[in-house]
N, C-alpha and C positions, 0 to 999 in steps of 0.2 A: 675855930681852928685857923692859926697861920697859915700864909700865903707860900710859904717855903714847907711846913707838914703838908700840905695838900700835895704839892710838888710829887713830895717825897714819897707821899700814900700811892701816889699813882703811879710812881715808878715801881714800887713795890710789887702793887698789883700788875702791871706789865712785866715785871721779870716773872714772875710767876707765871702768870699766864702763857709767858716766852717758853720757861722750864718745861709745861702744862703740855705745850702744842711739840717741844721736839722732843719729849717723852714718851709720848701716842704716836707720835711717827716713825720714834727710833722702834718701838714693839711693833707697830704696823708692818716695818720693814722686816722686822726679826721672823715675823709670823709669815709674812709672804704676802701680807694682804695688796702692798701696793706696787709689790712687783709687779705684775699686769697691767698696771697705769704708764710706769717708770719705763721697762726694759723698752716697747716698744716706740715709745717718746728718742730713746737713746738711740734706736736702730733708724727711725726715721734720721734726725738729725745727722748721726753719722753719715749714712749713706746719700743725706744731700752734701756734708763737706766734703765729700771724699769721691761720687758723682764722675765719672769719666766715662763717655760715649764713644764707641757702642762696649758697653760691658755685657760679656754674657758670663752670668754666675750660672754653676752647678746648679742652682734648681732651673734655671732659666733652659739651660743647653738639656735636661731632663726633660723638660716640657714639651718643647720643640720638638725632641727626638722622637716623642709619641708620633707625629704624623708624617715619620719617615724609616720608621725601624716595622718589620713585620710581626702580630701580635699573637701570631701561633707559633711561628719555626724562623729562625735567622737565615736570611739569603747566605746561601756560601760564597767567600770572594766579595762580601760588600761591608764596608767599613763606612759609619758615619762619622764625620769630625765637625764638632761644634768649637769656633774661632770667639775666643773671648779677648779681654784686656787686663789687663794690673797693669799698677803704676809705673814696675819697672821692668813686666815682661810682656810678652804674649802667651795666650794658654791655648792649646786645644786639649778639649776632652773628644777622646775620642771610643767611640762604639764599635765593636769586633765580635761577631759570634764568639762563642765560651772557647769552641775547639779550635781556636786559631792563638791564640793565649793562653802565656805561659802562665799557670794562676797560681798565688800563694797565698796564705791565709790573709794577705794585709790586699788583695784582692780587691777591687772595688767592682760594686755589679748593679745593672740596672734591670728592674723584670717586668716587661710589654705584655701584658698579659697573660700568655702561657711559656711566651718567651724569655731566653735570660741573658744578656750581652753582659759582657765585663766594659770596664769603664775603665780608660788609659788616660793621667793627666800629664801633659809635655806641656812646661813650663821653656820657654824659648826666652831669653834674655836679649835682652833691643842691643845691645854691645855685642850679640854674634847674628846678627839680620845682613852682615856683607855675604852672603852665599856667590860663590864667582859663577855657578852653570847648576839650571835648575836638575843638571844629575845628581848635583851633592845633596840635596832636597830628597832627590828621589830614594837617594841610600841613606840615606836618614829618617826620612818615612816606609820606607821598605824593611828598617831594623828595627825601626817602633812595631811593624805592624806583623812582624816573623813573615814577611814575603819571600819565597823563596828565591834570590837573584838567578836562579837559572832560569825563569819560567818562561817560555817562548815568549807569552803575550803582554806588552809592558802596561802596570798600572793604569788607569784613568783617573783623572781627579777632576769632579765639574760642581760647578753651584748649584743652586738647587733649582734653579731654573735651566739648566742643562747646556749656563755655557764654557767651555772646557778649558782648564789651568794645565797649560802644556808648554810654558817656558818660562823663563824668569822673572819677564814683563808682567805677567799676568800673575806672579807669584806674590809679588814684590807690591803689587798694586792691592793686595787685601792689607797686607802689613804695614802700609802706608800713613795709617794712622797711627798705628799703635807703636813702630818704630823711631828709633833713634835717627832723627834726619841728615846722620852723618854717617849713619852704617850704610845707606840706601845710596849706590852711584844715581849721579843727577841724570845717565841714561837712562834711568828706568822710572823718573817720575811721572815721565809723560805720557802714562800707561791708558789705556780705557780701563776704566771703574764702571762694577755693579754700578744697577739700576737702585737698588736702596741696601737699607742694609741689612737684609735678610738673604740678601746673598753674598755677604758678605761675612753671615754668622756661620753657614752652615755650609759642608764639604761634603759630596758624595765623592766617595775612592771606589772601585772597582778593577778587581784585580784581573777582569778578564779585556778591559779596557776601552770598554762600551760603555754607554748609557742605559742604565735600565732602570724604570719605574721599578719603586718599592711596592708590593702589592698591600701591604699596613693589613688589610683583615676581608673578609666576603664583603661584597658590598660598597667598601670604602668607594665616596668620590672625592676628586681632587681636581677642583679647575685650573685649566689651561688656558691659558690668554697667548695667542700667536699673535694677536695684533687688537686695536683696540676695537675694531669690529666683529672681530674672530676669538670669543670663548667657549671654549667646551670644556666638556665634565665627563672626565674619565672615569668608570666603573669599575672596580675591581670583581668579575668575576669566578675568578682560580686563582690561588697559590703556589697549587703544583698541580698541571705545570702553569706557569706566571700568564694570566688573561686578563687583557681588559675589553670595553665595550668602549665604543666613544659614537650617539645618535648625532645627527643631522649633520654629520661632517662632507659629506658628499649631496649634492643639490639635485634638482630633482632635473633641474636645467642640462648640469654635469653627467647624470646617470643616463636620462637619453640619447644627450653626444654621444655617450660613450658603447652606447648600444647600435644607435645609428651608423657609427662610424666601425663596430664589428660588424653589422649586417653586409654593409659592404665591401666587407673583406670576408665575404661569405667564402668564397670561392678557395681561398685559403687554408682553411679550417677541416682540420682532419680528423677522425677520432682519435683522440688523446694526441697530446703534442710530440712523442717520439710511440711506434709501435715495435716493442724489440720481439713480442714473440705475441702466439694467439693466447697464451695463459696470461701476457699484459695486457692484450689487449679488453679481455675478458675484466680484467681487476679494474682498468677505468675505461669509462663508455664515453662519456663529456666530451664536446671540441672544444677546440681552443683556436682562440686567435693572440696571437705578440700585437700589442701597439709599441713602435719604435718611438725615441726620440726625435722631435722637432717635426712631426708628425701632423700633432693635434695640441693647439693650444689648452685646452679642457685639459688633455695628459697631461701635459706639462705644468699647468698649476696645480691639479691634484697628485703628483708627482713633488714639488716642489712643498704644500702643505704637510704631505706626510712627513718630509725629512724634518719642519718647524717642531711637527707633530711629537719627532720619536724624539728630538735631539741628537739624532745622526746623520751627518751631512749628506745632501743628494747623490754625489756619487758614488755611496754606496749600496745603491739601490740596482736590481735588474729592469729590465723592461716589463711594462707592465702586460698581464696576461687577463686575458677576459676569456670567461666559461660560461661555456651553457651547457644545461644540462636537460633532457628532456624528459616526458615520463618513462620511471623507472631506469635513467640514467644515474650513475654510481662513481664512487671513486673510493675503493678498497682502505683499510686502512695503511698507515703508509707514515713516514718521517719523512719532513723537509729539510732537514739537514745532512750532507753527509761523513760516513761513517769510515772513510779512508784516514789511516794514521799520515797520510801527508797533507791531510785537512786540519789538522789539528789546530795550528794558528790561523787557518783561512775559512770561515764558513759563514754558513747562514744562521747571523745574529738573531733574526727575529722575521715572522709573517706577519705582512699586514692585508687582511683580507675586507672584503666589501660584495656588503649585496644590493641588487640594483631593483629589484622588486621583492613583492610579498608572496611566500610560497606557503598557503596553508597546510597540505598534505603533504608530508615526506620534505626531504631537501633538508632537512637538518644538516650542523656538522659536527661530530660528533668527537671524544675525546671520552676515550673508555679506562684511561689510566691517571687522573684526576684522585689526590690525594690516596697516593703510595698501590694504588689497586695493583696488582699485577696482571699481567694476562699470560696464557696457556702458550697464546702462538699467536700470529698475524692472521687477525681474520678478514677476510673480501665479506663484502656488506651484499645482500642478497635480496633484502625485504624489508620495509618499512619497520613491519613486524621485530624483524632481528634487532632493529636501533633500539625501538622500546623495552625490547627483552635486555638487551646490554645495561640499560635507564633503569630497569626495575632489578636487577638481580648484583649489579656492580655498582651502582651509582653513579654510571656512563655520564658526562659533562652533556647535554644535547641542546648546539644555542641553532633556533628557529631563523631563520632568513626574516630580515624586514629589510624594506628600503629603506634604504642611507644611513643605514647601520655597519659601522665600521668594527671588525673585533683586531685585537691583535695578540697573538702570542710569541711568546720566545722559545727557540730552541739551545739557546745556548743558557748555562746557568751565568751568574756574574762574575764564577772564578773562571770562565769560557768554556768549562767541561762540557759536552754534550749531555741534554736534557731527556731521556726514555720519554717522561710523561707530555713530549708534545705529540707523541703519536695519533694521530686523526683521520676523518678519512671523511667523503660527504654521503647520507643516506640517499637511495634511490626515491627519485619527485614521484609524487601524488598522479593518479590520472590526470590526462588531458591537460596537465599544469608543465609551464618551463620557469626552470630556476637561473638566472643571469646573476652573475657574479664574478668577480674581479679580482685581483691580487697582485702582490709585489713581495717579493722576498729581499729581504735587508741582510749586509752582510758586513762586518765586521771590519774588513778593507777597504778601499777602492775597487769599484771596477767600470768606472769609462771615466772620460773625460768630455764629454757633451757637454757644451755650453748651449741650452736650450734658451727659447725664444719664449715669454710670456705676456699676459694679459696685462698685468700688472697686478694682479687682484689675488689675495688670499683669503 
């Protein structure tokens, strides 16, 4: 055979062969077989040319939202907003209980487990990021989210770490990336920026204008880091009304002070802190002592932890109150917030309570309207007896005293409405046992201006 047929043979057999392999591939494709290979090769590849940080996609800002949206029932008044990017806009998706949205069949919805939020996407174009006063922000997220512009208490918008976007600077300073560097006045680049970019991804709004932990499900934890020696692990123990637990946040150093230093101020200490009549006085039995401001260093740092603690700034905290209670000492059921229509914008956001020892008998505290219970009437607590009967017949909330166990609930919701299910009250102590514990009510305002003296230490 010549040296030019051989050539030839072999180009033969390679076109064939050629024909052979993109005929098996063109039906492979037809059939679907190598779709599976192919499609995901192209998503890869795409998504690294096309790559721009921080992007958060729809499934991304989904995912997330699982460990800040509540997985039984949607907080009222709490919108989450997930901050993503595109090439030539910024997005947020944004999460709103169902009944606060207007819904139409093109509706978009997410569902937390028994929960169901609608999904709002604002597409924001980097050629309108000149906003002149974060109130135009504010009516433009107030008409995204159907806020009603009369509502006494003006939205809150904080990161997720709980620190709060309440002017321009700080508005300006998420958008920073994602924005057109000539929409953005050069006054507002020199803004503080998050710590990474997870706070940078994600927005708690609340329309009642506080900060309040999501409760996500029973049980949930979620660690807090106030500093890099200071982590703790929040509990979700209630949804309604909103509880958490948070152990060893108070020291065992701190709990003595602080007992030593009411001992002291024995001579102060009256039954119950105001007596208006013998039927009040009969409903609480407890003394109390006020620790003031600039006082007691121990106050003032665990004074100053709580506010890191709630994400509500110290001044708006009362003076802290220390109780004791002795055997068969009581405090009726009762609300800490109140219930005057010219309280409306001004009240008690939230209790943060602490026990300073272990009470085995009695001394619970109790919360008899925990997931929708209703009750008859206000009942005074009379017998250990009655707390477990409340426990076994309603499914009464009944958290035990232990030292250095901090609980905290809220009484407001996060549209600010006033919350029924924080109503509480403490069961009467076990023989021969005293129950010491502590508290602070947090409140939606200011109310001092003390500049206290600390340790340094948190």
């Amino acid at each position: 055979m010549s040296k030019s047929r051989k050539g030839k043979t072999k180009k033969n057999i390679s076109d064939k062969m050629s024909k052979h392999v993109k005929d098996n591939v063109h039906k492979q494709l037809i059939s679907g077989r190598m779709l599976w290979c192919i499609v995901p090769l192209l998503v890869v590849v795409l998504g690294f040319l096309n790559r721009k940080t921080p992007l958060a996609s729809d499934g991304a800002c989904d995912s997330k939202a699982q460990e800040w949206l509540n997985h039984d029932f949607p907080m009222k008044g709490y919108h989450l907003l997930c901050l993503g990017q595109k090439k030539t806009s910024i997005s947020l998706t944004i999460y709103s209980p169902m009944e606060t949205t207007s819904t139409t069949n093109s509706t978009r919805t997410l569902t937390v487990g028994e929960a169901t939020y609608s999904k709002i996407t604002w597409d924001m174009n980097t050629n309108n990021c000149s906003w002149s006063s974060f109130q135009e922000i504010r009516e433009e997220v107030s008409q995204k989210l159907n806020i009603n512009p009369s509502k006494r208490t003006r939205w809150g918008m904080y990161s997720s770490e709980g620190k709060q976007i309440n002017d321009l600077m700080a508005w300006t300073s998420l958008l920073s990336k994602c924005c057109n560097s000539n929409s953005i006045s050069s006054t507002m680049t020199t803004t503080k920026t998050f710590a990474n970019s997870d706070d940078q991804l994600l927005l708690l709004l609340f329309e009642g204008g506080v900060f309040i932990y999501p409760g996500v499900r029973l049980n949930y934890q979620r660690s807090i880091r106030l500093s890099d020696s200071n982590v703790y692990n929040m509990t979700t123990l209630s949804l309604q009304p909103l509880m958490f637990s948070v152990h060893d946040f108070i020291s065992e150093v701190e709990q003595s002070q602080l007992i030593d230093l009411t001992q002291q101020m024995i001579h102060q200490m009256t039954p119950s802190d105001v007596v208006e009549s013998d039927s009040y006085s009969h409903w609480r039995t407890s003394s109390t002592a006020w620790i003031d401001w600039n006082t007691s260093v121990t106050n003032d740092d665990v004074s100053y932890r709580i506010g890191l603690l709630l994400n509500i700034p110290f001044s708006h905290q009362e003076k802290t109150q220390v109780l004791r209670y002795r055997e068969n000492e009581k405090y009726g059921l009762h609300l800490d917030y109140f219930d005057s229509p010219n309280m409306r914008s001004a009240n008690r956001v939230a209790t943060v309570l602490w026990y300073m020892n272990d009470v085995p008998i009695g001394g619970q505290t109790i919360f008899p309207m925990q997931n929708n219970t209703v009750l008859d009437k206000i009942y005074n607590l009379y017998s250990i007896q009655q707390c477990q009967e409340f426990q076994r017949t309603i499914n009464a909330l009944l958290v035990t005293p232990e030292k250095g166990k901090v609980v905290i609930f809220y009484n407001l919701q996060a549209n600010g409405e006033l919350d029924d299910h924080s109503i509480h009250g403490s069961c009467p102590v076990g023989p021969n046992l005293t129950k010491w514990a502590a508290n602070k009510w947090i409140w939606n305002i200011p109310q001092h201006t003390f500049q206290f003296h600390r340790s340094g230490l948190i």
